[in-house]
C-alpha angles and dihedrals in degrees: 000000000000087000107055103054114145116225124203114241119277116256097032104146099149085246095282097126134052140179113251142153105003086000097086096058131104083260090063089047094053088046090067110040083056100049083237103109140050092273127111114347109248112226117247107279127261108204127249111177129066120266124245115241123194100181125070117217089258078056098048096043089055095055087043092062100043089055089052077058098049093049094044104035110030097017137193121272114225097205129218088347113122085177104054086051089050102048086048092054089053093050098048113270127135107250122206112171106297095342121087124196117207125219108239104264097030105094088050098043088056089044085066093089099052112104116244097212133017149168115257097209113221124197089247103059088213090060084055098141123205114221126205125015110062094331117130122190123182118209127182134253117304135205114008118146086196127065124197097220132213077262096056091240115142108229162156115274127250131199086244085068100042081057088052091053099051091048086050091052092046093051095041095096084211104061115077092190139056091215129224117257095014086171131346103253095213095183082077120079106255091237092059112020089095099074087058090047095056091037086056101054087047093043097043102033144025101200121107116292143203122224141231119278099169091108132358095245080050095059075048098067100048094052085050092054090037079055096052087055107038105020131246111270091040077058100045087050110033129044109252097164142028127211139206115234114179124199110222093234135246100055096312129120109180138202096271104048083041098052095054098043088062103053089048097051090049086058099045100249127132138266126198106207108211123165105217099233128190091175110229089026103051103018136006123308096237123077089235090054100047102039093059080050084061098041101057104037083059089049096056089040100045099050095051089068085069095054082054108042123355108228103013113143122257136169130209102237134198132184108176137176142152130239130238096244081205097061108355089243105145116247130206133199096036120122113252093061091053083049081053103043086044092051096049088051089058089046098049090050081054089055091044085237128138106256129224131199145122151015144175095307133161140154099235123117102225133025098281143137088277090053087044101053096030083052095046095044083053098043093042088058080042104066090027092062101057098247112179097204125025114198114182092033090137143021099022114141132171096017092305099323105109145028119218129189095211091054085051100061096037084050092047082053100055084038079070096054096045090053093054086039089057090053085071124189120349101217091182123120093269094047083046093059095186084146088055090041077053099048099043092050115180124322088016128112125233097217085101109032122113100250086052094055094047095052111025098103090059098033101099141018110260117202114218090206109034112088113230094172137114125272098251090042095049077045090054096050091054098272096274126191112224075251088064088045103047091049088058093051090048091048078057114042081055095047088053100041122126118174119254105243126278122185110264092232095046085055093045087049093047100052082042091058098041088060114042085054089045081051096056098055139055122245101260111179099199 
């Protein structure tokens, strides 16, 4: 089935964006032809290159049954939820209390009814992701309550940049989501600021969104508003959002995460499933460890989905990073949390689950060499590892602290460059070049040949950011660093940003709806 995954055309944006100004000229173009620019969306990627695998079956199945250990002997605690223990007890677990220890089999067998691939339904047909197989989605930074704005001021976010952030995800030709919590807009109450938060993905974008989990009325919400847009029975039957449910690690789900999982799974959205892991704080210092952690605390998570729901979607997820055993400060980049990310990969296949991780993460605290080389060493495991969905695959700054809009647009880039590296190797006649091989001959050169002519615009991938000049020539141009670069394209992309079209009386529905729920309920700010 892998195989046969059918992607959407490339460039379908619904019409809802055009070229102009600037926009017109051969840089544009260029722009273009490299993914590097605003130009056509690029489809989800199918892989086409082989995944790397560090475990051995006598390895996996290691892990496999130290997590069975971990679930029957030590347990997960399903916190403050008098359902979720009930619903345990009724399927066969052993509950104490709020822990609940799991017979050996009965995670997996549950697991049976989750799908193993499925369609995430944009607004715009043509932005349908696939997820699972060898399928690969990239979706933007989530979480941080600081942006690094185009001043260079640290700050608190605002919803004006939230909305930044979702039109630049819906102009980077690389991303094929606009994400979920792309920055935490602190000007709107916390109680509230959801609904403007979903508004803005479905307003700004039309790619394919996440919802909101901080509470479950809030998952509620979003089901409501998905609902305005794509109906109710398309929603009750199709995945039109995916949700991140983190595990409190170690071995914790709490009332929150809980709450909205299971919204979401009643509904038949999906959950991605990620234990939130800073190894040698929240599970074990060593990849073994940590990966049965994992492991196990997926196990107990994903298959609630399916008490809940049979057939919901759901994804194995796994965030991991390593601690500074100095300060305790977390670290990226480094080579134990890609172990463990690789690992996990191998383990969810195994599952036949969807599998998260990822991104273009790093710990500095602007967009530097140590942010470029901590984020490729991450993305680069990423795509080798055959991850399905990628959060955090631009803008994260300062271990997740922080979005910044210059990181976005050097991360979109390298998005790019991963996409062209995961179409591996053409071995048609073109890519073969056997005429061009013929006509060359040998002490000859290939920069006028007649293969070369006819390829040379979509030879190689062309960043729109990086500076191959010369010297004199970058001199010439005022000695800019790719920063300074990627601040001007984003200038611009804004500048140049039209929304893509929403039906006049969706949009109506929706502010209708926002209202009347911001009017029901007091401001609260914590």
């Amino acid at each position: 089935m892998d195989d046969n995954i059918e992607q959407p055309a490339a460039g379908g944006d619904g019409g809802g964006r055009r070229s102009r100004g600037e926009g017109r000229g051969a840089a544009a173009r260029r722009a273009s032809r490299s993914g590097g620019g605003p130009g056509p969306s690029l489809p989800y990627i199918v892989r086409k290159i082989g995944v790397y695998e560090v475990l051995d079956e006598e390895g996996l199945q290691l892990i496999e049954r130290n997590a069975d250990t971990v679930l029957e002997e030590i347990g997960i605690e399903f916190r403050d939820d008098a359902e979720a223990l009930a619903l345990w007890k009724e399927a066969g677990a052993d509950v104490k209390g709020q822990r609940v220890h799991f017979p050996k089999g009965l995670c997996r067998e549950l697991l049976k009814t989750a799908p193993k691939e499925f369609t995430w339904h944009a607004r715009n047909s043509a932005r349908n992701a696939h997820v699972g197989g060898k399928a690969t989605i990239f979706a933007p930074v989530y979480g941080p309550p600081f942006v690094r704005d185009l001043e260079g001021n640290r700050r608190y976010a605002t919803i004006e940049d939230f909305r930044n952030f979702v039109k630049l995800a819906y102009m980077a030709p690389s991303m094929h989501s606009s994400g979920g919590t792309v920055c935490e807009p602190v000007d709107i109450p916390v109680n509230k600021r959801h609904l403007d938060m979903v508004y803005s993905h479905i307003k700004y974008s039309d790619k394919p969104f996440m919802g909101s989990v901080t509470a479950p009325e809030r998952a509620e919400d979003t089901i409501a508003m998905a609902k305005i847009v794509f109906g109710d029975e398309f929603v009750e039957n199709n995945c039109v959002t995916l949700n991140l449910i983190n595990a409190n690690s170690p071995m914790v789900f709490d009332e929150t995460m809980l709450g909205a999982l299971k919204v979401y799974a009643r509904h038949n959205q999906a959950s991605v499933v990620s234990p939130f892991i800073l190894s040698g704080a929240m599970s074990p210092v060593t990849v073994a460890g940590t990966l049965a952690q994992i492991l196990a605390e997926v196990l107990a998570g994903a298959s609630f989905t399916q008490l809940i729901r049979k057939g919901s979607p759901v994804l194995y997820g796994t965030f991991a990073a390593s601690i500074s055993m100095q300060s305790g400060a977390p670290t990226f980049g480094t080579p134990e949390p890609s172990l463990v990310s690789y690992g996990s990969a191998q383990l969810a296949r195994r599952l036949g689950l969807p599998f998260r991780t990822g991104g273009s993460l790093c710990a500095s605290k602007v967009p530097d060499a140590q942010a470029a080389h901590e984020s490729a060493n991450t993305l680069n495991m990423t795509l080798l590892a055959g991850t399905n969905f990628v959060l955090h695959a631009a803008g994260w700054l300062e271990g997740g602290l922080v979005s910044s809009y210059e990181k976005f647009m050097i991360d979109q880039d390298q998005l790019g460059m991963m996409q062209k590296m995961a179409e591996g190797v053409d071995l048609s006649e073109n890519g073969q070049a056997l005429d061009a091989i013929r006509e060359v001959g040998p002490g000859s050169h290939y920069l006028g040949c007649g293969h070369t002519q006819a390829n040379f615009q979509t030879a190689f991938y062309r960043s729109a950011l990086a500076d191959n000049n010369s010297f004199e020539q970058w001199e010439i141009e005022g000695q800019k660093r790719i920063e300074e670069r990627a601040n001007a394209l984003c200038r611009s992309w804004l500048d140049h940003y039209e929304a893509p079209p929403l039906d006049p009386a969706i949009d109506e529905a929706l502010l209708a709806y926002i209202q009347k729920r911001k009017d029901s309920m007091p401001d609260a700010f914590t």
